[in-house]
LUMSE-785897 format. One line per 10 residues: their letters; for each residue x, y, z of C-alpha. Coordinates in Angstrom, 2 decimals, always signed. Layout:
N
A) X,Y,Z  ... $
This chain:
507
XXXXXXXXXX) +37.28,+0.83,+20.32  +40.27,-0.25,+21.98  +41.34,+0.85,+24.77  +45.51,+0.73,+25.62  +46.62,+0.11,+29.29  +49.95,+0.20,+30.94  +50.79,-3.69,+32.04  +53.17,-5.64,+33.63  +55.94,-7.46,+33.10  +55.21,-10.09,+30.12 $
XXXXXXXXXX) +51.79,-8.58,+29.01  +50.88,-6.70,+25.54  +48.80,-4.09,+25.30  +45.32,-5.27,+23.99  +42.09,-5.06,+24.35  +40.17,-4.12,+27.55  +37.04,-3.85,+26.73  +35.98,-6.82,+24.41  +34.70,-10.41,+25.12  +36.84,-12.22,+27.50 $
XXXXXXXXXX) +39.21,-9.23,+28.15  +39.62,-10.18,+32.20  +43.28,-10.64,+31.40  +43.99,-6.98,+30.41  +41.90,-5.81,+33.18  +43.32,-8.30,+36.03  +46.08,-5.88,+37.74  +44.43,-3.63,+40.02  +45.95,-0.12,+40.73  +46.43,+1.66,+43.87 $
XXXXXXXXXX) +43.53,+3.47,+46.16  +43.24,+7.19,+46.57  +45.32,+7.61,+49.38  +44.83,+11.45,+50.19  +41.16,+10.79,+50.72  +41.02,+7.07,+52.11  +43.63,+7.24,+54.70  +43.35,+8.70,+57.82  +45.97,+7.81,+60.36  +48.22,+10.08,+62.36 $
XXXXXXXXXX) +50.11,+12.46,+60.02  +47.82,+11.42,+56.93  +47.02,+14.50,+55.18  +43.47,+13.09,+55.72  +44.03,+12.35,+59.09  +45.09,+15.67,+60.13  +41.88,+17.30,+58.00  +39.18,+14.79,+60.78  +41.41,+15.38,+63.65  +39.96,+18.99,+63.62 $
XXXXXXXXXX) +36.68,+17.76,+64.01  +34.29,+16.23,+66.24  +33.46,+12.85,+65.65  +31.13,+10.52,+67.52  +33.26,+7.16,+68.65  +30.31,+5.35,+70.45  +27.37,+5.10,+72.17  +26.57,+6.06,+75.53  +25.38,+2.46,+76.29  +28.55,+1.05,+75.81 $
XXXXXXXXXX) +30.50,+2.80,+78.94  +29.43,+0.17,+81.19  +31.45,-0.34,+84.39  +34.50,-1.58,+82.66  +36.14,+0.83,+79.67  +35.92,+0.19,+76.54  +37.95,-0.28,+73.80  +37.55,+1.75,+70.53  +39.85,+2.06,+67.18  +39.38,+5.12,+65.77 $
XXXXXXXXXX) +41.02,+6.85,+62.91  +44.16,+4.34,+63.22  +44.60,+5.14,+66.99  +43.86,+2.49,+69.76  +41.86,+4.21,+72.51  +39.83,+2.99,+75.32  +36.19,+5.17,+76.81  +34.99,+4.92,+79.91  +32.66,+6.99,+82.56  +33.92,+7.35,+85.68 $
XXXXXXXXXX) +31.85,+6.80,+89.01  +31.67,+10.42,+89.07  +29.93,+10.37,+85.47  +32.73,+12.14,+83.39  +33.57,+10.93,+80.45  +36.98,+9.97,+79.05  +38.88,+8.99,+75.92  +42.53,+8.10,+76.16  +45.18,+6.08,+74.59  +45.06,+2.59,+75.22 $
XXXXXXXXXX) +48.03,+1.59,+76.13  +49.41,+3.37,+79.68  +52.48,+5.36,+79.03  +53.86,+3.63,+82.12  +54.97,+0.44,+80.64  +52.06,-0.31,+77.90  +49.44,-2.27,+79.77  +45.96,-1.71,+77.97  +43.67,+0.47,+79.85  +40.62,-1.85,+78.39 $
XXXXXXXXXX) +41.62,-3.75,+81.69  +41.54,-0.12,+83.67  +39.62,-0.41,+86.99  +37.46,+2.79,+87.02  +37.62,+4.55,+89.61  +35.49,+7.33,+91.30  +37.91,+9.93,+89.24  +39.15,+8.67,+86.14  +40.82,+5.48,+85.89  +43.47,+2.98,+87.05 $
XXXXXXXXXX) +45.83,+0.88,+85.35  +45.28,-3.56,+86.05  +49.08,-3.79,+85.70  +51.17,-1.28,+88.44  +48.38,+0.87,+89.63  +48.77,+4.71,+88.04  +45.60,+6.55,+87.88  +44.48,+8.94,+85.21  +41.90,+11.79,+84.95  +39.69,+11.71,+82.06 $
XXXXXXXXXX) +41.77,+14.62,+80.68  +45.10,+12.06,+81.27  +46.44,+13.85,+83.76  +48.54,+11.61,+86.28  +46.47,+11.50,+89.51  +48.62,+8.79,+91.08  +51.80,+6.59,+91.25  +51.55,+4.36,+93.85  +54.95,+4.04,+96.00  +56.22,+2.64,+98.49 $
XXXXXXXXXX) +55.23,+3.44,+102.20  +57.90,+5.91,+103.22  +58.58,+7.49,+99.41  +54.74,+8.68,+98.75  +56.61,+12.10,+98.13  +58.82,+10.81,+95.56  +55.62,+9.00,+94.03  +53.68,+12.62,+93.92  +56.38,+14.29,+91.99  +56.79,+11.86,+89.60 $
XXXXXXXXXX) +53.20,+11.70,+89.24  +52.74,+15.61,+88.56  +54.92,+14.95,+85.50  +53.47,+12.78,+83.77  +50.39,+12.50,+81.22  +48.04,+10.12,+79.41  +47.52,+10.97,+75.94  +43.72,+11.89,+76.00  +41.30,+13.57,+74.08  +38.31,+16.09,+74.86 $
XXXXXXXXXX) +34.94,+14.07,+75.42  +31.35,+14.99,+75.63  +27.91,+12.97,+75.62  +25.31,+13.98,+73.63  +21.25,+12.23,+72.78  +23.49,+8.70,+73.84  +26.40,+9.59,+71.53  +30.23,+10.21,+72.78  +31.92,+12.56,+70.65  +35.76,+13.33,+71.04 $
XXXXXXXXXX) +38.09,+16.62,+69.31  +41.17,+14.09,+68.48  +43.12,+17.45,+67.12  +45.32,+20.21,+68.72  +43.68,+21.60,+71.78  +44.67,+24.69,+70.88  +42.27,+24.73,+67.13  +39.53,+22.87,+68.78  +36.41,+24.49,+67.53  +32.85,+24.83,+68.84 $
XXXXXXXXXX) +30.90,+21.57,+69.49  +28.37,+21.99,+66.19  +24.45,+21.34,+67.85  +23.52,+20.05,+64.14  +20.40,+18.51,+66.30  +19.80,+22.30,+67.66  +19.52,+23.87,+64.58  +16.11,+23.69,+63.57  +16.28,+20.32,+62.10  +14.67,+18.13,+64.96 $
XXXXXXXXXX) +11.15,+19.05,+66.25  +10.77,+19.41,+70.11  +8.42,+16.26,+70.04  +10.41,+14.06,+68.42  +13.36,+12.06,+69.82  +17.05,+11.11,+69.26  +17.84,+8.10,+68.84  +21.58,+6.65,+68.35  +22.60,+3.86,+66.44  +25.92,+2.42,+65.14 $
XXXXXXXXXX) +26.90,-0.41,+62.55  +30.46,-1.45,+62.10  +31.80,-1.48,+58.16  +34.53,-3.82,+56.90  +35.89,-0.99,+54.74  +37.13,+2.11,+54.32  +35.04,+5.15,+55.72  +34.85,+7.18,+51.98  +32.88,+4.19,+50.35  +30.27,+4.32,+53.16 $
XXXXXXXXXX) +30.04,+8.27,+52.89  +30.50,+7.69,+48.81  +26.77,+5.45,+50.22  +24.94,+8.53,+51.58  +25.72,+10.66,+48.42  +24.58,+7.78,+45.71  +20.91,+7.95,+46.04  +20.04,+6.39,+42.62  +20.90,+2.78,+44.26  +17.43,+3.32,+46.27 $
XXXXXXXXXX) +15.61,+1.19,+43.46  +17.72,-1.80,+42.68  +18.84,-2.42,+46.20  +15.90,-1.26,+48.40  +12.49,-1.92,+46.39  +13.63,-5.57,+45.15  +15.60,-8.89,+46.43  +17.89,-10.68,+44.40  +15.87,-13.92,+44.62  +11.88,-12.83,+45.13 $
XXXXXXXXXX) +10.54,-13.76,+48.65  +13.87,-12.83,+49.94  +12.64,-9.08,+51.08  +13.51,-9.64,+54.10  +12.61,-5.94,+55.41  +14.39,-4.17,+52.62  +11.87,-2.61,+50.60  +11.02,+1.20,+51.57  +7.88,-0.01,+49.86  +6.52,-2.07,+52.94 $
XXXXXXXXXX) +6.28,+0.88,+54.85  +4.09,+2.79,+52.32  +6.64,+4.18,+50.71  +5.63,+4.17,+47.04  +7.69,+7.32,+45.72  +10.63,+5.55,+46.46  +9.41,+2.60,+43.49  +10.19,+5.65,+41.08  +13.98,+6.28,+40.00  +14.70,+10.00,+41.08 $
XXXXXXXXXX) +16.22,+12.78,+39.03  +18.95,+13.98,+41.14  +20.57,+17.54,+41.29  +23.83,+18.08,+43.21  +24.37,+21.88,+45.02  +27.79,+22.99,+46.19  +26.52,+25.26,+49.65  +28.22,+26.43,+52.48  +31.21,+27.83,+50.54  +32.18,+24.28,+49.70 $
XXXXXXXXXX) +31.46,+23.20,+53.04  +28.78,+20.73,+51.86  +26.95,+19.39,+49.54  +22.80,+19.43,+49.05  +21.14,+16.90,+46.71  +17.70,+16.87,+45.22  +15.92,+13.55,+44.46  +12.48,+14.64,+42.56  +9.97,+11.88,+42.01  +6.78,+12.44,+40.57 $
XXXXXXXXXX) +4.15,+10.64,+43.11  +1.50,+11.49,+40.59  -0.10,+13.77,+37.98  -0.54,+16.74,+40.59  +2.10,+15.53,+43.18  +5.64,+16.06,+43.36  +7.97,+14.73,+45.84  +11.13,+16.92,+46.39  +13.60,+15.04,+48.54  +16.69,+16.95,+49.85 $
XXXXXXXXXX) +19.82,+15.62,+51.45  +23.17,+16.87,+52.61  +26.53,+15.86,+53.27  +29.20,+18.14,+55.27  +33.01,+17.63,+55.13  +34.53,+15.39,+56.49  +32.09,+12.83,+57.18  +28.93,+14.08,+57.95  +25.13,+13.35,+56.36  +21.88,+14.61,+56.92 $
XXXXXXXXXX) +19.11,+12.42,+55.61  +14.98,+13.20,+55.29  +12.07,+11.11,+55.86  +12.55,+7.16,+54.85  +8.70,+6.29,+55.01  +7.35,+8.77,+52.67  +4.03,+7.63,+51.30  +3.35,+11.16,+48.86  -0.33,+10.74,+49.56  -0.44,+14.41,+51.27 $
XXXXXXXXXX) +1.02,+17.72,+50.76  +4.34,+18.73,+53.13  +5.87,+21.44,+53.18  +9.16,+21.38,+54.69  +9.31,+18.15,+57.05  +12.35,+17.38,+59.50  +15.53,+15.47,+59.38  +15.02,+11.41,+59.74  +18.66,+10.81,+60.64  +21.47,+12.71,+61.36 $
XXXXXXXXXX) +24.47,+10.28,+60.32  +28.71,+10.20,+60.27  +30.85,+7.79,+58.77  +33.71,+7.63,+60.64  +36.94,+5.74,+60.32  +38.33,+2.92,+62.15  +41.24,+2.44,+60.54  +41.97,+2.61,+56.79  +40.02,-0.53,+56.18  +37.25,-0.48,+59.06 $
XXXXXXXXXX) +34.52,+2.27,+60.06  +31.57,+2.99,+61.87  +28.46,+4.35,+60.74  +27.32,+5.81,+63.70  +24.85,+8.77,+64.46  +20.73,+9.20,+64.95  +17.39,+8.71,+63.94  +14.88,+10.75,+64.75  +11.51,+9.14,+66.03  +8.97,+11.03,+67.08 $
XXXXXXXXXX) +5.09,+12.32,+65.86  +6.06,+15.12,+64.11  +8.02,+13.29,+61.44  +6.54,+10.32,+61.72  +2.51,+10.41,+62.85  +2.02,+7.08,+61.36  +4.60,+6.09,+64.14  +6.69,+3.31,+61.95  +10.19,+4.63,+63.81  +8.18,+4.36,+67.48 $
XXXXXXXXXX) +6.95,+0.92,+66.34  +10.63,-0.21,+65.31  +12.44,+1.59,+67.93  +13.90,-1.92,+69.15  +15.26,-2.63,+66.26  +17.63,+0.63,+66.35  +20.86,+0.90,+68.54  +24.24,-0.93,+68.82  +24.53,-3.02,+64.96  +21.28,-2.72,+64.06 $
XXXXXXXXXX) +19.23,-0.34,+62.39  +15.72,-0.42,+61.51  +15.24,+0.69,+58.05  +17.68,-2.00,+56.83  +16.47,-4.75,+58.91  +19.26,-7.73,+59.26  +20.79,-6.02,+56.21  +24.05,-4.59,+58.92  +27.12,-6.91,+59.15  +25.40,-8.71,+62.70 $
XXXXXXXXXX) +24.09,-10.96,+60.19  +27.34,-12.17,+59.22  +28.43,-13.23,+62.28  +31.80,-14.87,+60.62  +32.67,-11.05,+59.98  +33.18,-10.73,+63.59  +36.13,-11.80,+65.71  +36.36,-12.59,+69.17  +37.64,-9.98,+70.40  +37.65,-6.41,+69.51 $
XXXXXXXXXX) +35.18,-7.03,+66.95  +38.09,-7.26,+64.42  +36.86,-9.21,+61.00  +37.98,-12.92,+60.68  +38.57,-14.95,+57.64  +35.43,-16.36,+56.32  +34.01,-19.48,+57.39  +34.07,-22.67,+55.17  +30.80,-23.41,+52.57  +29.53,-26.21,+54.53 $
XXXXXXXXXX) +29.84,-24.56,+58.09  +26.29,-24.09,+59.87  +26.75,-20.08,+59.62  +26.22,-20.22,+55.88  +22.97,-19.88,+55.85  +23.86,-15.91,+57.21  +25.94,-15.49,+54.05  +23.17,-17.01,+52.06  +20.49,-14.52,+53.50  +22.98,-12.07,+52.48 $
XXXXXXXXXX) +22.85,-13.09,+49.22  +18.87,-13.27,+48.03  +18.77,-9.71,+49.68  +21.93,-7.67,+49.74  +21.75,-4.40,+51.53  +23.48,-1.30,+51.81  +26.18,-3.08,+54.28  +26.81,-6.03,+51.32  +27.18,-3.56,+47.63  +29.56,-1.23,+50.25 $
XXXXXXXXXX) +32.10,-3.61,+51.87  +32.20,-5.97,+48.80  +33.79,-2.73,+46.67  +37.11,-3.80,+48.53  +38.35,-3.04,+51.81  +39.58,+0.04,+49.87  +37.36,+1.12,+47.46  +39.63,+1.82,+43.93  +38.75,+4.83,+42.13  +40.76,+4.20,+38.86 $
XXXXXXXXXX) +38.50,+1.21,+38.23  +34.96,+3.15,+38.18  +33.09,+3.45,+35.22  +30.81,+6.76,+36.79  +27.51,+8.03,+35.53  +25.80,+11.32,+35.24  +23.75,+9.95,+38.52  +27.21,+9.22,+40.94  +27.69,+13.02,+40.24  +27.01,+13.41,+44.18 $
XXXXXXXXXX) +29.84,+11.09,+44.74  +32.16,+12.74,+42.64  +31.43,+16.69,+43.87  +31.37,+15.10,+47.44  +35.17,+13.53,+46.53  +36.35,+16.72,+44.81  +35.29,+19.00,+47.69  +36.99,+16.95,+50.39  +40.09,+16.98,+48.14  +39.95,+20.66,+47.85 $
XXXXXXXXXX) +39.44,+21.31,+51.64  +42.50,+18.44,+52.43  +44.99,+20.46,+49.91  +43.92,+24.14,+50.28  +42.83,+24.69,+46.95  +39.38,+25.95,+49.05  +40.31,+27.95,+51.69  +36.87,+28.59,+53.16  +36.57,+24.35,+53.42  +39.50,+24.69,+56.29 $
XXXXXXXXXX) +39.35,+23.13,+60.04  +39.85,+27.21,+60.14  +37.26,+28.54,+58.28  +34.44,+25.29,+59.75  +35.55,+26.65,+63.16  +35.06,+30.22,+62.34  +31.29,+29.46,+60.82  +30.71,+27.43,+63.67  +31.27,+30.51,+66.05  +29.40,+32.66,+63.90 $
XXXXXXXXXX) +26.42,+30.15,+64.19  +26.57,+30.02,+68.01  +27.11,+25.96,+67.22  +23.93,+25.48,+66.43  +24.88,+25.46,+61.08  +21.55,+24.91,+59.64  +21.32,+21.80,+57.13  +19.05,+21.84,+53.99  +17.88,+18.53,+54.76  +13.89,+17.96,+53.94 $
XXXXXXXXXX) +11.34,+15.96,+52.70  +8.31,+18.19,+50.29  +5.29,+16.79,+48.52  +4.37,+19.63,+46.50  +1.16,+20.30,+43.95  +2.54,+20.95,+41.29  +1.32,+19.02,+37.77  +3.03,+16.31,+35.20  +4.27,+18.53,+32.45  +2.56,+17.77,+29.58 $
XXXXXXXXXX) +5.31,+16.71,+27.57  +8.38,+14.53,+28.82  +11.13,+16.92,+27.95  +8.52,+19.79,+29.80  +8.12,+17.17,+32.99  +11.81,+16.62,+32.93  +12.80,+20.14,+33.15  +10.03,+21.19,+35.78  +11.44,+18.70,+38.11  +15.04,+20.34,+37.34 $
XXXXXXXXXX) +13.28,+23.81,+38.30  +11.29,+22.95,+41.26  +13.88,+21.60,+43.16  +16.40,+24.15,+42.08  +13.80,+26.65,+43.89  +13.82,+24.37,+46.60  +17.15,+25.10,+47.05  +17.48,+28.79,+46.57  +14.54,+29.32,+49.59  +15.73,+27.22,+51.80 $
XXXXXXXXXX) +19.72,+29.13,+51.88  +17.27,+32.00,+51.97  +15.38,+31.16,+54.51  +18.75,+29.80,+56.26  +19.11,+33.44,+57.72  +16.32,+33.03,+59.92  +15.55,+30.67,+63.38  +12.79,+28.73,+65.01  +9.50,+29.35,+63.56  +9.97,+32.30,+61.81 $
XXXXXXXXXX) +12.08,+30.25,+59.58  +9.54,+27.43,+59.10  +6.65,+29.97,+58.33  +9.49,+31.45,+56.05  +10.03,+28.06,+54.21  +6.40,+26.97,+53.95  +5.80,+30.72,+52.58  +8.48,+29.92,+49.90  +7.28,+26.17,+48.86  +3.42,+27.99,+48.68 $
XXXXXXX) +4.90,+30.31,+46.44  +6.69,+27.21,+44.05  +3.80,+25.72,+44.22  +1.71,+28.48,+42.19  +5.01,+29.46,+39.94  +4.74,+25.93,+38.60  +1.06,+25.20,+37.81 $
């Protein structure tokens, strides 16, 4: 059937979706710009600036600052000799110098260009004067501020509240509550993304691209590290049925991938995402071969915004014998921290090197074909990654052009829910309402992320197999916002009480 279009100047309508149709489908239309940009005074914007957000790593305050872009705003981080952190505008409100150049000092820092110091808080500690008018210099100094923002470290992160002071809202432990093991370890990574920040989150809530980007190359010998397989990983060979859970009022979303491992064996995958730009993620390197009942959180994860065409996925993975006693994350612990990331190995933009500029890390045009840096782009590719199908959807991913499927449904609930939160039309999804469940949680919100290898048979039909995997992780689910109530280890003896029970419902 045809399908009619608006067009331009000169065109008729026709057909769009017949052989050869490119030139009824050649004008592109506009992004989504309530939930793709996020600058100052961006509805958007205004929703993350109530929020915490990781901006780097610990290991990048070295003894000069360092300068950071995030959500539209130019900002430099730095610890001072006395080991506070700050964040604060780049540019000194004195005449505009760029604090990258700062000389840090044992409190806060000092501007290259005339001298003025600042507190990691941007108050004015001093404007150097003249011998014989220090006085004047003190006054002037007690008036004036640095734009800065609240900072805190945490497991090698810095985090900043870039909203009012005055709405700032409890520092969320996600890593507290219950979803790292004692034994295991934090580890922080971050990979800059040549696009906008909803495409990468849009990423974390499409898990039925596991298959054709992670099992297989593109050209066969290619792997390169980006099969799950290698590690052992065989459920993740089978293409999931997914389920997609509204929770936390609207807060977040839980998703269920179920893959049958084998004719007694069930694996029940569950992963969350929390407004604005949060994701939880379970075990990478599941093998199915033995039962588990409730495992940990692999990776702890936010996507967060650059600018409108630049972000960071930045966050942890956990390492560590209790969710990994085969000790793959412990083996490939080098291969995590600043651009890389080991489950995706070479597959992060450091392997395009031409997508880096001198300075700043800004993105440069790309290089010529027959430059000795193709080879990078070649790699790229006979094994695309996660970092390639993302960024190549545009610098600004365009809704109005997708074509979605009953699997992108995560994508889609994930989009609607933001929008809903940003407008108002979900009142208990407000920087209000996330603050007030945050106090009520002592900072420390429970996720529903886990990985589960349940016994429970094939069905012995397909429509019967199809709707017990619909079942068992709808129970999956329902026990674990149960068992949400509860803390420490009476709420794992709670969940693995609950999965038991599944278990013998379902035989």
């Amino acid at each position: 059937m045809d399908k009619k279009v608006e067009t331009g100047p000169g065109k008729v309508q026709g057909r769009t979706n017949g052989p050869n149709s490119g030139y009824y489908t050649n004008e592109i239309p506009p992004h989504d710009p309530l939930l793709t940009e996020t600058g100052p005074g961006t509805p958007c914007g205004e929703f993350m600036r109530r929020f915490w957000h990781p901006v780097c790593l610990s290991i990048e305050l070295t003894d000069t600052p360092r300068f950071l872009k995030i959500l539209s705003e130019e900002l430099v981080a730095f610890r001072d000799k006395s080991g506070q952190v700050g964040v604060l505008h780049a540019h000194c409100c004195h005449r505009g110098a760029s604090l990258e150049y700062g000389i840090i000092q044992e409190r806060g820092i000092m501007c290259c260009y005339h001298g003025w110091k600042f507190d990691v808080d941007g108050r004015c500690l001093e404007v150097p004067a003249p011998k014989g008018e220090e006085a004047e210099g003190e006054r002037f100094a007690s008036k004036i501020w640095q734009g800065a923002y609240k900072a805190l470290e945490r497991n090698g992160l810095v985090f900043a509240y870039m909203g009012p002071p005055e709405e700032e809202p409890p520092f969320p432990n996600w890593e507290d509550g219950f979803t790292v093991h004692p034994d295991d370890e934090l580890v922080p990574y971050s990979n800059h993304q040549h696009c906008n920040w909803l495409q990468v989150q849009d990423n974390s809530a499409d898990q039925y691209h596991h298959v054709p980007l992670h099992t297989t190359a593109v050209v066969p010998g290619h792997e390169q590290g980006t099969t799950f397989g290698e590690a052992g990983a065989a459920p993740y060979l089978v293409r999931p049925d997914l389920q997609f859970f509204p929770v936390h009022d609207g807060k977040a979303m839980a998703w269920t991938s179920s893959r049958r491992v084998d004719e007694n064996k069930i694996f029940i995958r569950v992963n969350q995402q929390v407004l604005p730009d949060l994701s939880f993620h379970s075990y990478l390197f599941e093998t199915g071969e033995d039962r588990k009942l409730f495992s940990r959180i692999h990776m702890i994860r936010w996507s967060v915004p650059v600018d409108d065409v630049n972000s960071k996925m930045i966050g942890w993975r956990v390492v560590g014998p209790n969710l990994d006693p085969r000790g793959i994350g412990e083996a490939r612990r080098h291969m995590i921290g600043y651009e890389t990331i080991d489950f995706l190995d070479g597959q992060t933009a450091m392997r395009r090197p031409e997508r880096f500029g001198k300075y700043r890390n800004e993105p440069v045009p790309p290089i010529p074909p027959n430059h000795r840096e193709r080879s990078c782009y070649k790699d790229a590719q006979y094994a695309p990654g996660d970092y390639e199908a993302v960024v190549s959807q545009r610098p600004i991913a365009v809704h109005a052009l997708e074509n979605p499927m009953k699997a992108d449904g995560g994508v889609y609930l994930c989009r609607k829910m933001l929008r809903d939160a940003i407008t108002g039309d979900n009142p208990k999804a407000s920087p209000a309402a996330f603050r007030e469940w945050f106090e009520e949680m002592d900072g420390k919100p429970k996720a529903y992320c886990s990985g589960n290898i349940l016994e429970v048979p094939e069905g012995e039909t397909l429509a019967e197999e199809v709707e017990r995997r619909r079942v068992v992780a709808k129970q999956v689910i329902k026990a674990t916002a149960a068992g949400n109530e509860l803390d420490g280890d009476e709420r794992q003896k709670f969940m693995e009480k609950s999965l038991t029970g599944i278990e013998q419902r379902n035989r």
